[in-house]
Each structure stands twice: as structure tokens, then as C-alpha cells.
C-alpha positions in Angstrom: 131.4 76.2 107.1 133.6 74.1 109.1 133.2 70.3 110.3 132.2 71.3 113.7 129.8 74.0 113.1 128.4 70.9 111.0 128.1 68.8 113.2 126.2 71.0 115.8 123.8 71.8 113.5 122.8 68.5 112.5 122.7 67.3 116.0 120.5 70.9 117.0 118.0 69.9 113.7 117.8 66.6 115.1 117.1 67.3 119.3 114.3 69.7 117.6 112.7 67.3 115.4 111.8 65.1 119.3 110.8 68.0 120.7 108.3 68.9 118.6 106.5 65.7 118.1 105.3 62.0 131.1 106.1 58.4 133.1 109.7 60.0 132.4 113.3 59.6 131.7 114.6 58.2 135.2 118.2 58.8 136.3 119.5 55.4 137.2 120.8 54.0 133.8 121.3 56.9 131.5 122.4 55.1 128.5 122.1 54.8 124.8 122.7 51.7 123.9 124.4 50.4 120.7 123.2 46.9 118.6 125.7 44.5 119.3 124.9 41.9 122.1 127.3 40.6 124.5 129.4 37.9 123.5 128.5 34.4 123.9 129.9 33.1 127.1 130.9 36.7 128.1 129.3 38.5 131.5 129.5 42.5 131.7 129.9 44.0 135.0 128.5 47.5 135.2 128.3 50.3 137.4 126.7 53.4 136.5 126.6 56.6 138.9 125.0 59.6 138.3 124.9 62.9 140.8 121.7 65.5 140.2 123.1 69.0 140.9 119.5 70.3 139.6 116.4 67.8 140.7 112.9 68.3 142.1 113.2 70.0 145.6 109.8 68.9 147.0 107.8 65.1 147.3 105.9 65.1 144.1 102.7 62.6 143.8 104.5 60.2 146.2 108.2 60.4 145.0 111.1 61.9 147.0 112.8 64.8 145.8 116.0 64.2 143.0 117.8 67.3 144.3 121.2 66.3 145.4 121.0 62.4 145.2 123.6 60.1 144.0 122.2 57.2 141.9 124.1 54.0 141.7 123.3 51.1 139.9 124.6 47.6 139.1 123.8 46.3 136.2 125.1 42.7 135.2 124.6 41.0 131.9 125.4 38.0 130.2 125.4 36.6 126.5 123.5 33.3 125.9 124.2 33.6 121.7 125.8 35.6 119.5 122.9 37.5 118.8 120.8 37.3 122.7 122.0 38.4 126.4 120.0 39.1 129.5 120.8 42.0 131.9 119.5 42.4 135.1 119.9 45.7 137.4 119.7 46.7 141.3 118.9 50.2 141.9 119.8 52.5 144.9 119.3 55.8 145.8 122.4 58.2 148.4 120.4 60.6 149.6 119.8 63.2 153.0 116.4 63.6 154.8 115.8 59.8 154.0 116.1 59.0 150.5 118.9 56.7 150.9 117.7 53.3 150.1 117.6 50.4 147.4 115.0 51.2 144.7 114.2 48.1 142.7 115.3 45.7 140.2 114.6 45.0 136.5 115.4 42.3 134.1 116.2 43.0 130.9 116.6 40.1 127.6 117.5 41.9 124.6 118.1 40.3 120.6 119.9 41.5 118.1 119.9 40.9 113.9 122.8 38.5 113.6 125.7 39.8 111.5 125.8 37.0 109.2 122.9 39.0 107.2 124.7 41.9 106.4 122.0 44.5 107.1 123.0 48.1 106.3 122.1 49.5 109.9 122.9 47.5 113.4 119.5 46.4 114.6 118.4 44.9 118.2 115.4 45.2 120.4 115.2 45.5 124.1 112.9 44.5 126.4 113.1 45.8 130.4 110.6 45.3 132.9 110.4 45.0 136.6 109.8 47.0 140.1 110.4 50.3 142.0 109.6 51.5 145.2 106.8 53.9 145.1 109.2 56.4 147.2 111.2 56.8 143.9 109.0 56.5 140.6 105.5 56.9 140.3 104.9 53.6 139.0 105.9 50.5 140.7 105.6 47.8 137.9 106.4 49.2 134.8 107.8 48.0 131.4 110.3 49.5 128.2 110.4 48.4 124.7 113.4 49.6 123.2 114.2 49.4 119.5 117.8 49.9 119.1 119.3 51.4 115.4 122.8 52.2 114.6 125.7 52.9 112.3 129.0 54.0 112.2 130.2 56.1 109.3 133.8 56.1 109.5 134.4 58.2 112.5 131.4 59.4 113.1 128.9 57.3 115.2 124.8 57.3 115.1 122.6 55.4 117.4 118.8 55.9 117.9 116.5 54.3 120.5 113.0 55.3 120.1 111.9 53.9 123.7 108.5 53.0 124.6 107.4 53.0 128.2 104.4 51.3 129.9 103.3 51.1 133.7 101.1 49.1 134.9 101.0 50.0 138.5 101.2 53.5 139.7 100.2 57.1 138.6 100.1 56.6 135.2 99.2 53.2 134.7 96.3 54.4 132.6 98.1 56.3 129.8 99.0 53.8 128.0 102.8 54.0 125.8 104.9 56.9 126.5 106.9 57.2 124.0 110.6 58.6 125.0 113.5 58.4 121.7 117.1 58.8 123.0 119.5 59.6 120.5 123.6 59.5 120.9 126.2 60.8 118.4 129.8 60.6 118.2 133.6 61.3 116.8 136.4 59.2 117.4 139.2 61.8 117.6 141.4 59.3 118.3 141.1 55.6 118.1 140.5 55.8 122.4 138.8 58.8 122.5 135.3 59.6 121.1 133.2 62.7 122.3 129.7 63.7 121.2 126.0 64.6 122.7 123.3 61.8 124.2 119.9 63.2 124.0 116.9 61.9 126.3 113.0 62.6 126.3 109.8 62.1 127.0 107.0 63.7 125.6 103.8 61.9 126.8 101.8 58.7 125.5 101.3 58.2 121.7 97.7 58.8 121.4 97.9 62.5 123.9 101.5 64.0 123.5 102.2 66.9 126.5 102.4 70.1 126.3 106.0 70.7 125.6 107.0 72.1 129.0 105.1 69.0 130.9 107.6 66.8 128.1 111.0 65.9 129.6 114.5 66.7 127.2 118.0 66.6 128.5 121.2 67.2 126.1 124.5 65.1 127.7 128.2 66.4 126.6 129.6 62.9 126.6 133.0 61.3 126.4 133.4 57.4 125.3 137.3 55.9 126.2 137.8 52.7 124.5 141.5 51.4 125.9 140.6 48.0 126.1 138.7 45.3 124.4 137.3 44.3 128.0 136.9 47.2 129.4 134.3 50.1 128.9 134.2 54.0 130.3 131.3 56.8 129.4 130.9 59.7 131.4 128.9 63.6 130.5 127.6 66.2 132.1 123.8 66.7 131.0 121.2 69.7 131.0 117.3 69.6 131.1 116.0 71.7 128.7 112.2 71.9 130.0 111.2 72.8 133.6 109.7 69.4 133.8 113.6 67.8 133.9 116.0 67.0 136.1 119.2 69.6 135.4 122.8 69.6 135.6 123.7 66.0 136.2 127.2 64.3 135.4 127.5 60.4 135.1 130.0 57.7 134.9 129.5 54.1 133.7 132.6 52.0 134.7 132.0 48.6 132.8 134.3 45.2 132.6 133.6 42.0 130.4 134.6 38.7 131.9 135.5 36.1 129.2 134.4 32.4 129.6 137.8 30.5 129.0 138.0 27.6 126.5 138.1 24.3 127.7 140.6 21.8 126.3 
């Protein structure tokens, strides 16, 4: 059996294994993220875009349809310490028949295991809360833990976020934690290119998981460029695999790190 029959297996065993253990995966900032924090001193520009070939047709419990809408969103970031940053991002919507329009904000502080103690695994934890119009999520004021785990194994890179969500204003602000693991993996074919698959669910609070075609799964072909120390380029095309979904959806995030220059 060959590397890349391998490789698709593990990654098929793995997108399973979610499934079979919905507040939902929303397409502004579709991202796995790694460990590391920015750099102290450094500020991250970036923009991600994403176009839904595949969304909801019809206004669902107060939310405009996804079908054809280009999301972009500005997310800028900034490290405090080696081991804490603070992003903060501003949502909009492009849309016809209305659902062009800014959709909210979140702030986002994140910390990270500091290097110096030589754990085996990259570690970090996320925290992201804030608001979004009614028009475009079901709940307004909402929150995300994110625990953030990966490793690289010589060319091959492993990250998993298993993502808990909580609203606190809107349709499902009685639910309590929806729990929603992403999961990204990755081969550096050369030392600028990598390519791999991002995966991305939700499959219902903790204590009352939904029925699997009410859960939401999407599998991203995605490509990682790494030219340049300061700058950053991921883009895939992605596929829902439940009816509950978005489908067919490519996205881009352009990204740029801005140094702070010593002083003499």
C-alpha cells in the first residue's frame, strides 16, 4: 500500500471517528489554528474570504440565506508575550436581495504552553467571544473555547481543535456547550508548498448530541504556501457532507506580520 492511499485512510478513519460521536460551524473564519502565538511585539494582518457556491436558499429561524454570499473578514492580532496575543475580528457579509452588510465583531485572547518546557505536543487555548447581527447567526452574543493541540512529524503536520461553543442570546441560548472538533492535516511536498484536508463539525451540545443529519461536517482540500517568514497564504475548496451544511465553498486567507523594530 502506497504513502498516499495511507494517508487517506487515516484521515477517512479519523473524519469518521467525529461523526459518530447545532449552534454551527459559521463561514467567516474557517481556520484551524496551530499552537504558536504571535510574536511579541509582532501585529498580524488578516483577511479571510470565503464564497458559498452551495448555502441555505430560504431565511431560516431569522437568518438570511448563505447561498451565493461572499464572506470577508478582517481579523487583526497582536502578541503581548511570547506565549499570549489578542485578535480581534470585523465581519461582513456581499450578498443580493439584501444580505450585504457588516455582521459583528469578536475579541479573541489566546495563551499558549511556552516552549521553554519542552512538551511533546504544541499546546494553546483560545478564547473568542462577542456579537452578530441576528440577520446572520441565530445567536447574537455567543462564546468559543478552543483547545488547540499540534505536532509536526517531519513532513507531516497534525493539528486538532476540539471547539466548544456557547450562546447566550439567541436560538439556542439554552443548549448549553456545542461541541464542534476541527481537525487539519498536512504534507510539505516542498519546503513552500504543503497540501492536506481541514475538517469542520458540529454535532450538537454535550449532554444531547443530534441526529447525524441535523450535525454539521465539511471536508476542505487545502493548500498552505509558506514563501516568507512574514507572510502567510491558505486557500481550499470544501464540501458539506450532511444536508444540514453549507456545500461547495472555496476560501482564501491572505495574512502579513508587521515586526516592531528594535530601538537603539
Amino acid at each position: 500500500m502506497n504513502f498516499w492511499i495511507k494517508y487517506a485512510i487515516l484521515l477517512a478513519a479519523c473524519v469518521t471517528a467525529f461523526a459518530e460521536t447545532s449552534f454551527g460551524q459559521e463561514n467567516y473564519e474557517i481556520q484551524v489554528y496551530a499552537s504558536p502565538t504571535l510574536q511579541k511585539g509582532s501585529t498580524m494582518v488578516e483577511l479571510h474570504s470565503n464564497f458559498t457556491f452551495g448555502g441555505t436558499t430560504e431565511t431560516i429561524n431569522g437568518v438570511l440565506p448563505t447561498d451565493n454570499v461572499l464572506h470577508e473578514t478582517i481579523e487583526i492580532t497582536h502578541g503581548w508575550t511570547t506565549w499570549f496575543e489578542t485578535g480581534f475580528y470585523f465581519f461582513t457579509a456581499w450578498g443580493s436581495d439584501g444580505r450585504t452588510g457588516y455582521v459583528g465583531s469578536h475579541i479573541r485572547p489566546r495563551v499558549m504552553v511556552p516552549v521553554e518546557l519542552h512538551w511533546p505536543v504544541g499546546v494553546s487555548l483560545s478564547v473568542e467571544g462577542g456579537w452578530q447581527s441576528r440577520e446572520y447567526s441565530e445567536d447574537d452574543w455567543s462564546l468559543e473555547i478552543r483547545p488547540i493541540v499540534d505536532k509536526e512529524l517531519g513532513k507531516f503536520y497534525v493539528s486538532f481543535n476540539p471547539t466548544f461553543d456557547k450562546s447566550f442570546h439567541g436560538e439556542n441560548k439554552d443548549i448549553g456547550f456545542v461541541f464542534s472538533p476541527n481537525l487539519k492535516a498536512s504534507y510539505n511536498i516542498t519546503k513552500v508548498i504543503a497540501t492536506g484536508f481541514e475538517y469542520y463539525g458540529s454535532v450538537g451540545p454535550l449532554n444531547h448530541i443530534d441526529p447525524y443529519e441535523s450535525q454539521q461536517h465539511q471536508l476542505f482540500a487545502a493548500v498552505d504556501l509558506d514563501w516568507s517568514p512574514d507572510w502567510e497564504l491558505n486557500f481550499g475548496y470544501g464540501w458539506g457532507l450532511t444536508r444540514s451544511t453549507d456545500n461547495s465553498i472555496f476560501k482564501i486567507i491572505l495574512g502579513y506580520r508587521f515586526h516592531k523594530k528594535d530601538r537603539k
